[in-house]
N, C-alpha and C positions, 0 to 999 in steps of 0.2 A: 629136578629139571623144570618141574613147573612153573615156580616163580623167577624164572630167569627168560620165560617169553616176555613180557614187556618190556624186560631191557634190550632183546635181540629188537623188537619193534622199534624201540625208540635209536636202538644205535643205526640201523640201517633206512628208516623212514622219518619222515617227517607230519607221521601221526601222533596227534597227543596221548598215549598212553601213559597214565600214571608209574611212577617204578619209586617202588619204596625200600626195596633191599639196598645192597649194600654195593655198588657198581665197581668195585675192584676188579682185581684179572683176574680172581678165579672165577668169580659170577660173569665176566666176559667168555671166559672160555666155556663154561657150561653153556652159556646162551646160544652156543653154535649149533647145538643142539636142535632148534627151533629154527635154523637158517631155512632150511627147507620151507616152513609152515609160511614165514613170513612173506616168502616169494608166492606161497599161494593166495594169501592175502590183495599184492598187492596184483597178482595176474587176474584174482575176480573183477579186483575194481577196474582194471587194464579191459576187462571185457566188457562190465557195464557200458563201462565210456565209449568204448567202440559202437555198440550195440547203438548209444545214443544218437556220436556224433556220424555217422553213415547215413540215417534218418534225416536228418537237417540239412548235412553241407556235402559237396563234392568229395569223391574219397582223397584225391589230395590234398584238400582243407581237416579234412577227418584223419587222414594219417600224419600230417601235422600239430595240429592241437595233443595226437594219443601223443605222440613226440614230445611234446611240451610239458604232458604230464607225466610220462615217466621222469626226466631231470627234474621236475619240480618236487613228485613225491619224494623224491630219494636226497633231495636238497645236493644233486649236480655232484656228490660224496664219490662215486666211482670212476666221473668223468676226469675229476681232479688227478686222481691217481692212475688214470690213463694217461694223461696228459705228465704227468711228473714222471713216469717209469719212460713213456716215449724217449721226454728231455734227455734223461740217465743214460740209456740205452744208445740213442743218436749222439749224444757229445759226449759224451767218457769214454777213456783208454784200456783204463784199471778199473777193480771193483770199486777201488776206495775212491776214485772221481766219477764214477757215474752213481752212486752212492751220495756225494756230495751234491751233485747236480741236482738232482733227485728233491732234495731237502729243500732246496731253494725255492723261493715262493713266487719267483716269476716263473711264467710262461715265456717257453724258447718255440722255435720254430718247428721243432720235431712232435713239441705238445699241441701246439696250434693245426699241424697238421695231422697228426691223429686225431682229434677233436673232431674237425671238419671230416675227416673220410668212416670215423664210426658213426656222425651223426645221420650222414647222406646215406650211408650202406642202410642203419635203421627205419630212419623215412621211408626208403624206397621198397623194403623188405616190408614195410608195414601197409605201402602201397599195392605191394602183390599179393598179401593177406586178404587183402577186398573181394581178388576174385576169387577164391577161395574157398570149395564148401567148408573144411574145416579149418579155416583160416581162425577162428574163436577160437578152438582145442590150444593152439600154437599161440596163440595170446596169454592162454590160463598159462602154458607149461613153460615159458623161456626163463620167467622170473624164478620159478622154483628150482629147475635145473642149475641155475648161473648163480643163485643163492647154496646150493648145495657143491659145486664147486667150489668157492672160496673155503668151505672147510673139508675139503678132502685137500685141497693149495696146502692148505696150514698144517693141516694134518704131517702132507709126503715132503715139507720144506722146513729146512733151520730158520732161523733170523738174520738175517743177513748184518744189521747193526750191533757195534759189539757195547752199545754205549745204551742199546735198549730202546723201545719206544711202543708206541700203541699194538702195533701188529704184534710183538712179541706175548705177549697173553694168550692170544691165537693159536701162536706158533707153539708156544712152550705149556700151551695147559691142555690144548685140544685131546681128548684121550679116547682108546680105540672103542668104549663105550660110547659115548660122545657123536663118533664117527660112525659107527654102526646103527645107530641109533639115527643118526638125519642121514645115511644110505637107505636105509630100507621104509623113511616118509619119502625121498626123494625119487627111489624108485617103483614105489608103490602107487605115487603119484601120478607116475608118468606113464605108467602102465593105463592107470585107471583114466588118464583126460585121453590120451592117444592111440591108448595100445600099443600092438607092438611097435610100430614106429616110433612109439613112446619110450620106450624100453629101447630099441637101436639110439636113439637120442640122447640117454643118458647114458647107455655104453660109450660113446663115443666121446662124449664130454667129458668122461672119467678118463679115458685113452689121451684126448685134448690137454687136460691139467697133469696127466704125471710127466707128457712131451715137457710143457711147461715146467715143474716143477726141475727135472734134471737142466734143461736151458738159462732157468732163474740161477739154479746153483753154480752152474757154470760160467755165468758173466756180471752174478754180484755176491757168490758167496750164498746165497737164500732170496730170502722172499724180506718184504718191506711189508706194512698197510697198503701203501698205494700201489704194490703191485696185486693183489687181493684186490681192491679197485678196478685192476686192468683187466684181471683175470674175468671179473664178471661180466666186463664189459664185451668180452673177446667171446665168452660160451654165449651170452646172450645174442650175438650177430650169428653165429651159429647154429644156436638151435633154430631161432628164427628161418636160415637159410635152408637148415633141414629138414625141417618142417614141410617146406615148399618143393625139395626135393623129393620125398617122398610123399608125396601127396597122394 
């Protein structure tokens, strides 16, 4: 498992980490392993920068710019796949046409408009973070929860493509070692930045992706990459919310 952290880093950030193994789909799927870690990684730096930009600028300049840095660390990778599953979801009949949609490399109006209402729901969620005593705790913890969901996604969902593609690796390597293994950094985590809010947070988000996972398989057969994409993007407005909720 250990030599498969800088490839989960590099696959889901846009940190330079060197990776010298061998990046096929079985060192994919072991890498999941470390999903958890990397979302702690990057909710440090998510705090640092808060920490920063709250000192300098207005909190809505401050909850803007952390806005900016989260699509930029992640190179916009999940937003894509929000935006593509929307497309599928909104204009397809069948699996096999919102499947196809899906594929397609423009942006429709259903992507555009998802886009727009998870960017605004983030901002503004990151806005309410400010007032906040542990508005930080919930900065460290959304990344690692929403990171630890996409591999319990992959985990509890088939592949929906019967012709193969990147999320399949995910889907078909992931193993209950694997997944026990980034449950218990995942909930371990959340325990220790939140307590137990921390722990209702990621019960919930595990409750969140199996709703998902039966809905995925009921309206395209499984799960894609870019619905792993969306999924993250969906815990992460979540936990964020919940956070505030339980405060």
């Amino acid at each position: 498992m250990k030599s498969t952290l800088p490839l989960a880093l590099t696959f889901l950030t846009k940190l330079p980490w060197p990776w010298r193994g061998p990046a096929d789909e079985a060192a994919l799927a072991r890498s999941l392993f470390w999903f958890p870690w990397v979302g702690a990684v990057l909710g440090l730096g998510f705090w640092v920068a808060w920490a920063g930009l709250q000192k300098i600028l207005p909190a809505p300049a401050a909850a803007a710019l952390l806005l900016a840095l989260t699509v930029w660390v992640t190179g916009g990778l999940h937003l894509d796949g929000l935006a593509d599953t929307a497309d599928g979801l909104g204009g397809g009949h069948t699996p096999a046409d919102r499947l196809r949609i899906m594929k397609d490399s423009r942006v429709g109006a259903f992507g555009v408009i998802s886009l727009i209402l998870g960017l605004v729901l983030k901002f503004s969620l990151f806005l309410s973070l400010s007032t906040q005593t542990r508005g930080a705790e919930a900065l460290l913890l959304f990344p690692v929860v929403s990171r630890w969901g996409m591999v319990l996604l992959a985990y509890l969902s088939p592949y929906a493509r019967p012709e193969g593609g990147l999320g399949q690796a995910m889907t078909l390597g992931v193993s209950p070692r694997v997944l026990a293994g980034a449950s218990l950094s995942a909930g371990g985590l959340s325990l220790l930045i939140l307590g137990a809010p921390g722990l209702v947070l990621f019960i919930a988000a595990a409750a969140l992706v199996w709703l998902g996972s039966l809905y995925f398989q009921r309206r395209l057969g499984g799960i894609t990459g870019d619905v792993l994409g969306a999924a993250n993007e969906v815990v992460e407005i979540m936990v964020l919310a919940g956070a505030l909720i339980l405060k």
